[in-house]
N, CA, C, O and CB atoms as a CASP TS submission, in Angstrom:
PFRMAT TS
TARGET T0000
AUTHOR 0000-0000-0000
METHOD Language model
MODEL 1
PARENT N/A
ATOM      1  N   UNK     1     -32.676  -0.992 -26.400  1.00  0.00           N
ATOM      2  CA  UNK     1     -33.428  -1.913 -27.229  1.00  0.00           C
ATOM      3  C   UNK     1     -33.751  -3.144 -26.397  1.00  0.00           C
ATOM      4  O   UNK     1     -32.740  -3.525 -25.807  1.00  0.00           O
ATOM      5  CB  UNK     1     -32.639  -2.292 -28.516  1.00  0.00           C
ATOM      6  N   UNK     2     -34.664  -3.784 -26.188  1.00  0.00           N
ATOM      7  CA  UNK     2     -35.579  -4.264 -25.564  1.00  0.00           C
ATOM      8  C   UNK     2     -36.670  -4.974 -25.768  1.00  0.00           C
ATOM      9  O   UNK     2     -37.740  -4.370 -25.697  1.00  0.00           O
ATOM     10  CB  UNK     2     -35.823  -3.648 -25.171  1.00  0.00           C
ATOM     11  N   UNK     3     -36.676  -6.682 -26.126  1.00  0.00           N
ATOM     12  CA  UNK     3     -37.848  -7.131 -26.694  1.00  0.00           C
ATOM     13  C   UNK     3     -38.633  -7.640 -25.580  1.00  0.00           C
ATOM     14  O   UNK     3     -37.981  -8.102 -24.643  1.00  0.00           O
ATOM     15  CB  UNK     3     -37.629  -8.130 -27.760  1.00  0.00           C
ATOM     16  N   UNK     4     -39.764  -7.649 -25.501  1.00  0.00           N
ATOM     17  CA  UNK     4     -40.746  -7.811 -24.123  1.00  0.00           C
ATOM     18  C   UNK     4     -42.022  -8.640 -24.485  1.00  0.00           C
ATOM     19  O   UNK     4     -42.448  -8.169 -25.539  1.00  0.00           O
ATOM     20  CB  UNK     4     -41.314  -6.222 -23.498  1.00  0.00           C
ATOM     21  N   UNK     5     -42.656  -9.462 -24.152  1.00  0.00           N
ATOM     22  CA  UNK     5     -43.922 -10.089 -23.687  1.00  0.00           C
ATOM     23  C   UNK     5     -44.696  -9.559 -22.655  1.00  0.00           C
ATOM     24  O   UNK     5     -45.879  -9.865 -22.798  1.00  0.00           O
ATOM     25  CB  UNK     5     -43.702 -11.284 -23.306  1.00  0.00           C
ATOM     26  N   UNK     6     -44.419  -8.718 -21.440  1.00  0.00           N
ATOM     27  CA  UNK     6     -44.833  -8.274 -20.449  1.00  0.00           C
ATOM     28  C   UNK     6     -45.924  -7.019 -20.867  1.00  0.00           C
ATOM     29  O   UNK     6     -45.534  -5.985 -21.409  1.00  0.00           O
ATOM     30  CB  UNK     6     -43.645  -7.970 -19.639  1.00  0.00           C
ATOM     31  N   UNK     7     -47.200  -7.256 -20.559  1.00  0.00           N
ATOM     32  CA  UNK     7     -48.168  -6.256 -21.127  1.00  0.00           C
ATOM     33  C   UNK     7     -48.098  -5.105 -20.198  1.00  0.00           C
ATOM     34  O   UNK     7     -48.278  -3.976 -20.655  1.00  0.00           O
ATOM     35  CB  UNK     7     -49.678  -6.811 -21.262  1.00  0.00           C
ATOM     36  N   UNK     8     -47.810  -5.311 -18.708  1.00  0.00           N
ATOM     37  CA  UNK     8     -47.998  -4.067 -17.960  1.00  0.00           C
ATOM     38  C   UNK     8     -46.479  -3.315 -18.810  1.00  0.00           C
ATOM     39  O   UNK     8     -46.710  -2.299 -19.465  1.00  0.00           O
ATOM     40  CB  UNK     8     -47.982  -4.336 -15.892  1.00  0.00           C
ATOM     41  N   UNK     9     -45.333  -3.716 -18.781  1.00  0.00           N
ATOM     42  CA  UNK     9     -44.267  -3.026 -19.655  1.00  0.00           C
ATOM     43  C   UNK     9     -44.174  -2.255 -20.723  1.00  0.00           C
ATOM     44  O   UNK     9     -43.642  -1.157 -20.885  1.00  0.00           O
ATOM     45  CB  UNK     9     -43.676  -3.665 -20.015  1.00  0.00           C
ATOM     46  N   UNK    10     -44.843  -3.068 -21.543  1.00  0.00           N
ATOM     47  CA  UNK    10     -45.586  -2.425 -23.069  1.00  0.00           C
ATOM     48  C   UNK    10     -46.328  -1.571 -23.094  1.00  0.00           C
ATOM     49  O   UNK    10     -46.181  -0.670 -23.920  1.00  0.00           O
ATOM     50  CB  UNK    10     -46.358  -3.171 -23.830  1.00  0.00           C
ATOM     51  N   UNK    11     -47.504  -1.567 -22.086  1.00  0.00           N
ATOM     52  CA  UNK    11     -48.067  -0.717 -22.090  1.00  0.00           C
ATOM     53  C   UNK    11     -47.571   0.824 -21.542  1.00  0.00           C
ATOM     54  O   UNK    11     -47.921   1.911 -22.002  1.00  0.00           O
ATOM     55  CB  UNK    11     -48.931  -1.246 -21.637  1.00  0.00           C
ATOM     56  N   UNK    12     -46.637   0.554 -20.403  1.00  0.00           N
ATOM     57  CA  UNK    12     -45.972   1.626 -19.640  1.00  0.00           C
ATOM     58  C   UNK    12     -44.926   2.501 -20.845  1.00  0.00           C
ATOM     59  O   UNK    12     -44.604   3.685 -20.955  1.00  0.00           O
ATOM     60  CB  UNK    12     -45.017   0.827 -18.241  1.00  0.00           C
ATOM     61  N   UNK    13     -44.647   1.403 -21.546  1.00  0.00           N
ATOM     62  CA  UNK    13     -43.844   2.341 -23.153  1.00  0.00           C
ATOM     63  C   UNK    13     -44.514   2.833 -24.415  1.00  0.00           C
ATOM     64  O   UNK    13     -44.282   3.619 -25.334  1.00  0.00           O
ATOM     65  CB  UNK    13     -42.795   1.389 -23.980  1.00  0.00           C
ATOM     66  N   UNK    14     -45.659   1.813 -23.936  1.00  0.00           N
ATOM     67  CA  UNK    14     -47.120   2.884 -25.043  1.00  0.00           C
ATOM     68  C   UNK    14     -47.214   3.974 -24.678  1.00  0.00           C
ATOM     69  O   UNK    14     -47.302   4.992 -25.364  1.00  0.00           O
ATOM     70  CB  UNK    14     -48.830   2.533 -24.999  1.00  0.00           C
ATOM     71  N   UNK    15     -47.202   3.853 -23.436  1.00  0.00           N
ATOM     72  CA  UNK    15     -47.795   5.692 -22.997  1.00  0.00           C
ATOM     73  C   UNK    15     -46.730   6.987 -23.258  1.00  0.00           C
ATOM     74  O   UNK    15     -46.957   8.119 -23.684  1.00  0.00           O
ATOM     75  CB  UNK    15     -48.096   5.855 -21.017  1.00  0.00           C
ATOM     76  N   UNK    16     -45.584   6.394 -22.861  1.00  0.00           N
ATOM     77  CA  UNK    16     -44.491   7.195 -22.710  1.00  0.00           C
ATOM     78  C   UNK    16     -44.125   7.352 -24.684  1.00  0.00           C
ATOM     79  O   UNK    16     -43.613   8.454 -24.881  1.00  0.00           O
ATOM     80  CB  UNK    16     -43.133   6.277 -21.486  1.00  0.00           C
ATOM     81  N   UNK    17     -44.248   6.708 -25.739  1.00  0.00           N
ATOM     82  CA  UNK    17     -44.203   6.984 -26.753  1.00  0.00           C
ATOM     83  C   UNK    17     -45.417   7.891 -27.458  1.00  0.00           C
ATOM     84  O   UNK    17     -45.215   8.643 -28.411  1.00  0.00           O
ATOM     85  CB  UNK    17     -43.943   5.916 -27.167  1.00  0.00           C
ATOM     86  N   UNK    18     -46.835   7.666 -26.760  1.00  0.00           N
ATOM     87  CA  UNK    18     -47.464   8.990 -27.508  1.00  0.00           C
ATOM     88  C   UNK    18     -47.632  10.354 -26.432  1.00  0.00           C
ATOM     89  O   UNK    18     -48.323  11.329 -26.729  1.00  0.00           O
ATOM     90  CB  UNK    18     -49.156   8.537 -28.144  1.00  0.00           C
ATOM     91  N   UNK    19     -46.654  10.194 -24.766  1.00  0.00           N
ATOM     92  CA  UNK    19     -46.944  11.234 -24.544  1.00  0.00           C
ATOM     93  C   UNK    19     -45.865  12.193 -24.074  1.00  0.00           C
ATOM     94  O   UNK    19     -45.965  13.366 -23.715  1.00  0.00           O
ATOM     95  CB  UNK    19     -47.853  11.087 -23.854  1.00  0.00           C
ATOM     96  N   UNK    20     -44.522  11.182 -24.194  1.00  0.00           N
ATOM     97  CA  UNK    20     -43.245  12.152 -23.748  1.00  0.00           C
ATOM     98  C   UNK    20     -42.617  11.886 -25.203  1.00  0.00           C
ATOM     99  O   UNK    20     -41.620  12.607 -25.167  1.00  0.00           O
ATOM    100  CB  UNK    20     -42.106  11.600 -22.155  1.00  0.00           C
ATOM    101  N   UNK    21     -42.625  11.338 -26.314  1.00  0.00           N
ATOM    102  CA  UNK    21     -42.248  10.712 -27.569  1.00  0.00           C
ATOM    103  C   UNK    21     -40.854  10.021 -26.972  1.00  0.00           C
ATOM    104  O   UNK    21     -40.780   9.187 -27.874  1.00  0.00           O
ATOM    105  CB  UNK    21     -42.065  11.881 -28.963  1.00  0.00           C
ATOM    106  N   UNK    22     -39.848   9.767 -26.255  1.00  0.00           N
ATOM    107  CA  UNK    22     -39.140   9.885 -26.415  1.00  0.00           C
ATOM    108  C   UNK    22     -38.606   8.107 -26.488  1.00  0.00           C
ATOM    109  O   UNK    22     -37.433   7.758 -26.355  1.00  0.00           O
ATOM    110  CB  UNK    22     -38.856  10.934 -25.696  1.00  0.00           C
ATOM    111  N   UNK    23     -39.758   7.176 -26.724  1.00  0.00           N
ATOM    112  CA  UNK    23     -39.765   5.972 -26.494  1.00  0.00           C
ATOM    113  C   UNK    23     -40.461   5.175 -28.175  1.00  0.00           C
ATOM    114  O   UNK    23     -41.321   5.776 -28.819  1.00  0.00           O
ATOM    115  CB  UNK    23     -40.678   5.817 -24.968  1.00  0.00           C
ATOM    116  N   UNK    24     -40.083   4.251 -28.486  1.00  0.00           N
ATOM    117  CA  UNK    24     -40.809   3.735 -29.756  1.00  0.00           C
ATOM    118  C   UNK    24     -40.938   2.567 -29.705  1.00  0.00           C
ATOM    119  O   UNK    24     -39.972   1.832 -29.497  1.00  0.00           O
ATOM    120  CB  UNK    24     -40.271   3.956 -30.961  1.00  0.00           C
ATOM    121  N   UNK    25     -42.198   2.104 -29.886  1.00  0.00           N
ATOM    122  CA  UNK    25     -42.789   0.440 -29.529  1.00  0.00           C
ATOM    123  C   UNK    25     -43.101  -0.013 -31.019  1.00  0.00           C
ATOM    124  O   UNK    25     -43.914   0.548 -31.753  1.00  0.00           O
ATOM    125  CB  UNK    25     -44.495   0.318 -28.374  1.00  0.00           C
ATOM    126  N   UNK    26     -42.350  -1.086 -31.340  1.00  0.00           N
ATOM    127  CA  UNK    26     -42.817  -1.961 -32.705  1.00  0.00           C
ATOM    128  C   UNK    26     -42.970  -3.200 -32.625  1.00  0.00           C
ATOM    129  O   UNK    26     -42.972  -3.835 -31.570  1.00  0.00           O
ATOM    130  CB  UNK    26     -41.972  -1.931 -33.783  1.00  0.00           C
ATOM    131  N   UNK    27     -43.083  -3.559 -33.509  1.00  0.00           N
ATOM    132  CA  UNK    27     -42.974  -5.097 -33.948  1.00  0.00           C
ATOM    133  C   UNK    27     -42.935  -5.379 -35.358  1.00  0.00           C
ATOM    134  O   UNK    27     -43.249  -4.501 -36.161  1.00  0.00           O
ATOM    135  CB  UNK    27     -44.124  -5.898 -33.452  1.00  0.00           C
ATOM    136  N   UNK    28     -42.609  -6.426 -35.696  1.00  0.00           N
ATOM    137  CA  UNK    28     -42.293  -6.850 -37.336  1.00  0.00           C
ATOM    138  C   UNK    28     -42.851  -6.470 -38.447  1.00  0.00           C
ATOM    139  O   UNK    28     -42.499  -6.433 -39.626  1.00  0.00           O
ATOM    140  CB  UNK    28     -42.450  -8.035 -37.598  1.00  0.00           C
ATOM    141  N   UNK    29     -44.399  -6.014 -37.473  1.00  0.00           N
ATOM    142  CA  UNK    29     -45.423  -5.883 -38.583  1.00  0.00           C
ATOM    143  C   UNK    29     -45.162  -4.165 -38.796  1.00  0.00           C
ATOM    144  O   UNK    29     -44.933  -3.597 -39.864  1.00  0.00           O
ATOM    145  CB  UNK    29     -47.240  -6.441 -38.054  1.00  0.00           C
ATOM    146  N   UNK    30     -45.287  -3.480 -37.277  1.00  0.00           N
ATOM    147  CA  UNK    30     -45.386  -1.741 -37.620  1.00  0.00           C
ATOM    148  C   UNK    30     -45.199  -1.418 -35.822  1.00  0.00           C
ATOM    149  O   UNK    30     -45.228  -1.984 -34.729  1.00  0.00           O
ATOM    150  CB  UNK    30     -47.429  -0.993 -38.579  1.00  0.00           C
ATOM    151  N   UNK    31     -44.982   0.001 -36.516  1.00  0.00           N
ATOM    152  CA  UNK    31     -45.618   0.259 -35.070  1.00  0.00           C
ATOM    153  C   UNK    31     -47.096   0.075 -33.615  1.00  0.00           C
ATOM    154  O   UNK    31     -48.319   0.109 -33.746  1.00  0.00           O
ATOM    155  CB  UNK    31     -45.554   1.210 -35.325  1.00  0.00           C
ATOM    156  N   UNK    32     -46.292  -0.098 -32.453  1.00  0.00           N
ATOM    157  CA  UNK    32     -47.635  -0.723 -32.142  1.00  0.00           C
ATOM    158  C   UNK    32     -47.759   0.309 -31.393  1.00  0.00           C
ATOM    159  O   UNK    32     -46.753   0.815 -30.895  1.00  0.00           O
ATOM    160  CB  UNK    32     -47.871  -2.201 -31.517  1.00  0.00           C
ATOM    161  N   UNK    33     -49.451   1.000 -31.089  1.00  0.00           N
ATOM    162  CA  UNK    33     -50.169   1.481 -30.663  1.00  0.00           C
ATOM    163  C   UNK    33     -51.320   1.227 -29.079  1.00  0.00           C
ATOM    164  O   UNK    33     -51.926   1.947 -28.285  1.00  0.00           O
ATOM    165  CB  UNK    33     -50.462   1.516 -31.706  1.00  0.00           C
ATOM    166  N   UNK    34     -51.041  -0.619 -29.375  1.00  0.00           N
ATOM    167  CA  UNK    34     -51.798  -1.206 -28.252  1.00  0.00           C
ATOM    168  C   UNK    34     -51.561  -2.259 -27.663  1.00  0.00           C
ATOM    169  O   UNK    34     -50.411  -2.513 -28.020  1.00  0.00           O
ATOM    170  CB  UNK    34     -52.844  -1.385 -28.479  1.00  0.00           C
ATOM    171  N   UNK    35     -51.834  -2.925 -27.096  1.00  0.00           N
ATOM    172  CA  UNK    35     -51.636  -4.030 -26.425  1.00  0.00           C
ATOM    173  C   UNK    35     -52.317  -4.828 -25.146  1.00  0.00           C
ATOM    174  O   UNK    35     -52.413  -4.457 -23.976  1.00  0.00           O
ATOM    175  CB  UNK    35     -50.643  -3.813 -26.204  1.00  0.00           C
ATOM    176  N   UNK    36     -52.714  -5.934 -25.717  1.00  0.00           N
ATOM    177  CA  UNK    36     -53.448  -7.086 -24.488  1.00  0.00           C
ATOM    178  C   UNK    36     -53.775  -8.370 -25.141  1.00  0.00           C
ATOM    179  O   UNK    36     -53.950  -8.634 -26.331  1.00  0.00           O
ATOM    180  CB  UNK    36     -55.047  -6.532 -23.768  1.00  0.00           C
ATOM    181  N   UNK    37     -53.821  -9.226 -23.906  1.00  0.00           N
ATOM    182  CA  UNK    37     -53.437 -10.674 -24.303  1.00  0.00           C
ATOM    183  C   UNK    37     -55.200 -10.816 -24.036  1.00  0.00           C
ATOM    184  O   UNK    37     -56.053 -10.282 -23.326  1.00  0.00           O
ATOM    185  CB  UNK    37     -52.008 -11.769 -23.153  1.00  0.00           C
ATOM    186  N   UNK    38     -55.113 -11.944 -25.144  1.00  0.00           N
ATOM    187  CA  UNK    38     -56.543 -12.823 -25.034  1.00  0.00           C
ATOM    188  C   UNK    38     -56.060 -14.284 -25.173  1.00  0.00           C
ATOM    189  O   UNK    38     -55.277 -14.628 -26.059  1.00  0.00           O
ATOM    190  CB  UNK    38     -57.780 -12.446 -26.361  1.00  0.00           C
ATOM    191  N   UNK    39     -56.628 -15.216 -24.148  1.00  0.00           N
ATOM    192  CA  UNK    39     -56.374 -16.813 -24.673  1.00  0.00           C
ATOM    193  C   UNK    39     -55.259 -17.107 -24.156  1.00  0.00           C
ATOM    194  O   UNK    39     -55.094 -18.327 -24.120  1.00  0.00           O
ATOM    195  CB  UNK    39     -56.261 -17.142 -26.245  1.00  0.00           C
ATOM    196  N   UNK    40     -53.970 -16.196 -23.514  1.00  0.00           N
ATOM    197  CA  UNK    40     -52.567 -16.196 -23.412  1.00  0.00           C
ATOM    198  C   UNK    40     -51.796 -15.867 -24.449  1.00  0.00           C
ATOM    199  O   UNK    40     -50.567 -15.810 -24.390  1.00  0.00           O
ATOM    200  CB  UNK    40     -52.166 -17.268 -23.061  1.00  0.00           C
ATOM    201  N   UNK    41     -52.713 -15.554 -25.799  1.00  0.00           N
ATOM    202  CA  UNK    41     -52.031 -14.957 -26.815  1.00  0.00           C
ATOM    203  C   UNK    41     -51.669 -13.507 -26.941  1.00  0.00           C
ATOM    204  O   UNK    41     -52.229 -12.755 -26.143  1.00  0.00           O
ATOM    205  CB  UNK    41     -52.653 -15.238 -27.774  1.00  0.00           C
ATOM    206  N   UNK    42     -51.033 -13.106 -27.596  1.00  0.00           N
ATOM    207  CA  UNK    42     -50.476 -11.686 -26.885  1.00  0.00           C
ATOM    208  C   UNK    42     -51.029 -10.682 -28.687  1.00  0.00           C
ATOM    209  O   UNK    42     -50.708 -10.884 -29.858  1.00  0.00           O
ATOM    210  CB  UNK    42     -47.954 -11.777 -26.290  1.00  0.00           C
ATOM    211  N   UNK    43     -51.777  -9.839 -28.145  1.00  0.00           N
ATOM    212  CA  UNK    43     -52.178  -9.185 -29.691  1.00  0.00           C
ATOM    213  C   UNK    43     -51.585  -7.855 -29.677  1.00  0.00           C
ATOM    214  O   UNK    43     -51.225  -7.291 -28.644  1.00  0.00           O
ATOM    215  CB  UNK    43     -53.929  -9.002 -30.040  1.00  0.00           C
ATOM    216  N   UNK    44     -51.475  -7.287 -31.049  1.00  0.00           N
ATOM    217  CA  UNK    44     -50.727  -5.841 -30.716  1.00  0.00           C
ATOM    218  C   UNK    44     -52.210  -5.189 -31.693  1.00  0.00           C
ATOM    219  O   UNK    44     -52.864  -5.907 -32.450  1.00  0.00           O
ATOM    220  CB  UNK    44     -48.549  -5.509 -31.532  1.00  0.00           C
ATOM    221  N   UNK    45     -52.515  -3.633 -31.432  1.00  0.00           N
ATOM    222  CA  UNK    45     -52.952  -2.915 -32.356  1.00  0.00           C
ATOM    223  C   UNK    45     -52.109  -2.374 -32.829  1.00  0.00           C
ATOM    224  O   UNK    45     -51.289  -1.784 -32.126  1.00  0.00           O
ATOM    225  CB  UNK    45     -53.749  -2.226 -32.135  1.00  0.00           C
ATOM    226  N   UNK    46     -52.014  -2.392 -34.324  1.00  0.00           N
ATOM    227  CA  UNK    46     -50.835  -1.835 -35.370  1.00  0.00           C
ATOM    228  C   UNK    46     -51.521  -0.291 -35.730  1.00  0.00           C
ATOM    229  O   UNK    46     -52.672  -0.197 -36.156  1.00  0.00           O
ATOM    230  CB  UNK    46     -50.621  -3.018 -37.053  1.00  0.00           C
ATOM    231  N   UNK    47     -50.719   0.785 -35.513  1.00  0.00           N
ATOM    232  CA  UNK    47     -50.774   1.856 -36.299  1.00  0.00           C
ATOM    233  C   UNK    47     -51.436   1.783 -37.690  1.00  0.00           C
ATOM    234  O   UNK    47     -50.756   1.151 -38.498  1.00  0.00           O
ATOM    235  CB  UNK    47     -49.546   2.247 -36.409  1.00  0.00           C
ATOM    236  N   UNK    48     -52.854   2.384 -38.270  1.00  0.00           N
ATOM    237  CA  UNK    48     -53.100   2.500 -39.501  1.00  0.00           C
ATOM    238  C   UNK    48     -53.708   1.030 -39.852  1.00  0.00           C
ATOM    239  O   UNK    48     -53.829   0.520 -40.966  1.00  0.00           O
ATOM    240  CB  UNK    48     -51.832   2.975 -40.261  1.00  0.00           C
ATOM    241  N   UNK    49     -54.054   0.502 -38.586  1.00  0.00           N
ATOM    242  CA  UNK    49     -54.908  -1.045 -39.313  1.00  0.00           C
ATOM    243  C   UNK    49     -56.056  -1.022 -39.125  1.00  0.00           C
ATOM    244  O   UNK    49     -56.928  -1.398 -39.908  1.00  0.00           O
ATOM    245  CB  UNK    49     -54.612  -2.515 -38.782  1.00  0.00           C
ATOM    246  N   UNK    50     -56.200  -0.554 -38.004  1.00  0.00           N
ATOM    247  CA  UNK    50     -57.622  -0.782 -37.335  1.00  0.00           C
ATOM    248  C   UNK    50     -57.751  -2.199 -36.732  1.00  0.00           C
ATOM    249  O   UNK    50     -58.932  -2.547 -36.726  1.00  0.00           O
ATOM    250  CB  UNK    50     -58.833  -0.595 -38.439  1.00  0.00           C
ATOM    251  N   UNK    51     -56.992  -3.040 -36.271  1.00  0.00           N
ATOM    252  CA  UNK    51     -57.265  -4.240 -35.953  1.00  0.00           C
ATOM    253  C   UNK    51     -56.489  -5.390 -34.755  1.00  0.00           C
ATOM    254  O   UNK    51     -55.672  -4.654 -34.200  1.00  0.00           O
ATOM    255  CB  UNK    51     -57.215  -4.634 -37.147  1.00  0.00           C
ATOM    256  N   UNK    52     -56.411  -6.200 -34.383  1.00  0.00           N
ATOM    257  CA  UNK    52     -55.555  -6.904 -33.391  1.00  0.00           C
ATOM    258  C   UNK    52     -54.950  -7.856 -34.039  1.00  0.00           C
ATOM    259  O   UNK    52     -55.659  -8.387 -34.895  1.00  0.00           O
ATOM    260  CB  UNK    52     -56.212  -7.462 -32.249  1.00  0.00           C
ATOM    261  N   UNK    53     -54.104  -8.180 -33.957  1.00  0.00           N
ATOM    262  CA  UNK    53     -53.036  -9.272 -34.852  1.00  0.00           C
ATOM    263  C   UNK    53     -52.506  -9.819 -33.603  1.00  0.00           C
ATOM    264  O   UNK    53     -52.473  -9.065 -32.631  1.00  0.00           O
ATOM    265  CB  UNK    53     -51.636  -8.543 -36.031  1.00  0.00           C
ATOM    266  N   UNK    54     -52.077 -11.048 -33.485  1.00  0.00           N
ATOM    267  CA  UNK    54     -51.158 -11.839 -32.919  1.00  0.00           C
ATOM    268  C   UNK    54     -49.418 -11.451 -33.609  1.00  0.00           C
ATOM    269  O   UNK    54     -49.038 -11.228 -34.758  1.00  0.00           O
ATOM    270  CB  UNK    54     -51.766 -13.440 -33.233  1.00  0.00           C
ATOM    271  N   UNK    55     -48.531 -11.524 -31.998  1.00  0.00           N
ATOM    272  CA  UNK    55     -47.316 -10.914 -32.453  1.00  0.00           C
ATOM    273  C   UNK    55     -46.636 -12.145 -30.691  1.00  0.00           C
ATOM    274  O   UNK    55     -46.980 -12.702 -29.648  1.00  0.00           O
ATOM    275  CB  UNK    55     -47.294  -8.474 -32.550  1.00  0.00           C
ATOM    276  N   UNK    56     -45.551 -11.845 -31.598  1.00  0.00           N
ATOM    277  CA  UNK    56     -44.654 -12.874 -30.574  1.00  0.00           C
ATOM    278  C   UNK    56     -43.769 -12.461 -29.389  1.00  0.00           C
ATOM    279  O   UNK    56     -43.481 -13.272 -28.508  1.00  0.00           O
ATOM    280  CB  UNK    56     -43.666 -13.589 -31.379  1.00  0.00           C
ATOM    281  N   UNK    57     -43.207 -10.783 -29.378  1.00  0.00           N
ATOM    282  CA  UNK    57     -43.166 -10.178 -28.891  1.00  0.00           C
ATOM    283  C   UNK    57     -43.322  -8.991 -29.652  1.00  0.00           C
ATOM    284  O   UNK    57     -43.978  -8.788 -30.673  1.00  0.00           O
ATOM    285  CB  UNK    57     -42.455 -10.450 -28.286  1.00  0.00           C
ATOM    286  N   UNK    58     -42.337  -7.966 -28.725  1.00  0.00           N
ATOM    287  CA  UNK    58     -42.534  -6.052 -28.930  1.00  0.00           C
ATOM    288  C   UNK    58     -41.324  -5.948 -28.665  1.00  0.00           C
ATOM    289  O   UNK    58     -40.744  -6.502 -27.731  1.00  0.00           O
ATOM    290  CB  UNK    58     -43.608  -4.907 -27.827  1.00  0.00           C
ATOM    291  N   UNK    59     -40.688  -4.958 -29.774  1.00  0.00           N
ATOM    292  CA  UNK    59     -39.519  -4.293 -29.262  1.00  0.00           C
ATOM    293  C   UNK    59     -39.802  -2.755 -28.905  1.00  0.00           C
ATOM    294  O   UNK    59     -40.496  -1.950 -29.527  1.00  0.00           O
ATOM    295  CB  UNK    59     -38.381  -4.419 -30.321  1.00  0.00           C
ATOM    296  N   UNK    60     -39.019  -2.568 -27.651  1.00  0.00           N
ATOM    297  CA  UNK    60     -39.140  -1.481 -26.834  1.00  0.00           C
ATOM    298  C   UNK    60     -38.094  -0.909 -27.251  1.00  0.00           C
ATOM    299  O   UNK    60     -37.204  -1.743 -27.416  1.00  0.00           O
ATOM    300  CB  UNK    60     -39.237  -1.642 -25.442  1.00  0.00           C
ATOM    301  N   UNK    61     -37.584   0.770 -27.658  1.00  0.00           N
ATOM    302  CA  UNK    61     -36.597   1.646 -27.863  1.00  0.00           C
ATOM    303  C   UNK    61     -36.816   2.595 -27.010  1.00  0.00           C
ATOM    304  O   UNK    61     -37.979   2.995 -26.950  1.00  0.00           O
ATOM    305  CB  UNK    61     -36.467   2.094 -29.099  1.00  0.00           C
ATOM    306  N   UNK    62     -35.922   3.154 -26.221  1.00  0.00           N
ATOM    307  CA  UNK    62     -35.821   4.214 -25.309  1.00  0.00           C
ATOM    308  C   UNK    62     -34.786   5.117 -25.816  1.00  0.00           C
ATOM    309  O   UNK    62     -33.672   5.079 -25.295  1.00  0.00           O
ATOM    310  CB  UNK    62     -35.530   3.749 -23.931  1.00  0.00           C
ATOM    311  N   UNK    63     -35.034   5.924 -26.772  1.00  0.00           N
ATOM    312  CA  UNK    63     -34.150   7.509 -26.615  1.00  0.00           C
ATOM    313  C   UNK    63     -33.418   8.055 -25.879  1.00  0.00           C
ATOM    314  O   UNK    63     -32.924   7.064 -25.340  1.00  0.00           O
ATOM    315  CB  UNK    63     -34.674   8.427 -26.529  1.00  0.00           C
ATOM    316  N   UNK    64     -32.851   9.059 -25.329  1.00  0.00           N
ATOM    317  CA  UNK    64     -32.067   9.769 -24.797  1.00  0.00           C
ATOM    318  C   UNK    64     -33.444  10.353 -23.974  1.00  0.00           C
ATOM    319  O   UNK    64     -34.606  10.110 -24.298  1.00  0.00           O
ATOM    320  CB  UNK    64     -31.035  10.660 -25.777  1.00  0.00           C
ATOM    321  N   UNK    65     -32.907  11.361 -22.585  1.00  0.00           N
ATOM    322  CA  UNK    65     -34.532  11.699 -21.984  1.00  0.00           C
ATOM    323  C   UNK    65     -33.309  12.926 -21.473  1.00  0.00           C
ATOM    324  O   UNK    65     -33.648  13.881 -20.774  1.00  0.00           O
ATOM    325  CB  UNK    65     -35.788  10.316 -20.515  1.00  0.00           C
TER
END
């Protein structure tokens, strides 16, 4: 368990959650699906929104492999 700001990170656990599953990226709001900063603000795409929200960080979960 693992909370992160780092977009190259996030993103490296985006991938690995829709393509080895064995990783799960959230945040307060839902699961996140995306990630990149605009402004220095850090936005997530939420699963099932369609949209970019501002988020403060991401928690990273790593499974068993």
């Amino acid at each position: 368990m693992q909370w992160s700001t780092d977009v190259r990170r996030i993103k490296a656990a985006i991938w690995c959650q829709a393509f080895r599953g064995d990783t799960s990226v959230s945040c307060p709001i839902g699961q996140v699906v995306g990630i990149r900063r605009r402004k220095g603000q850090l936005l997530a795409l939420i699963r099932g929104w369609g949209r970019w929200y501002p988020v403060e960080d991401v928690l990273i979960l790593v499974g068993p492999r």
